[in-house]
Phi, psi and omega in degrees: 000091184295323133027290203299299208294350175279336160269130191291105187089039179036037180310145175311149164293353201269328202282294206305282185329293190286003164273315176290358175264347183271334159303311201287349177243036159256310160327326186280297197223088188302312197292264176335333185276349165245022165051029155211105180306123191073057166290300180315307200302000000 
């Protein structure tokens, strides 16, 4: 698991993957992700 070697305190690929994917659709769709358009506005 090359993975691994990238986390600080060897953390799982399993730990990682679902924050980065809740990061890239914060990134994306800031909004969309609570599932009401203009919470921010």
């Amino acid at each position: 698991e090359l993975t691994v070697a990238f986390i600080p305190g060897g953390s799982s690929a399993e730990d990682i993957v679902p924050f980065a994917f809740m990061l890239l659709i914060l990134l994306v769709r800031p909004r969309g992700l609570f599932g009401a358009e203009g919470l921010f506005d």
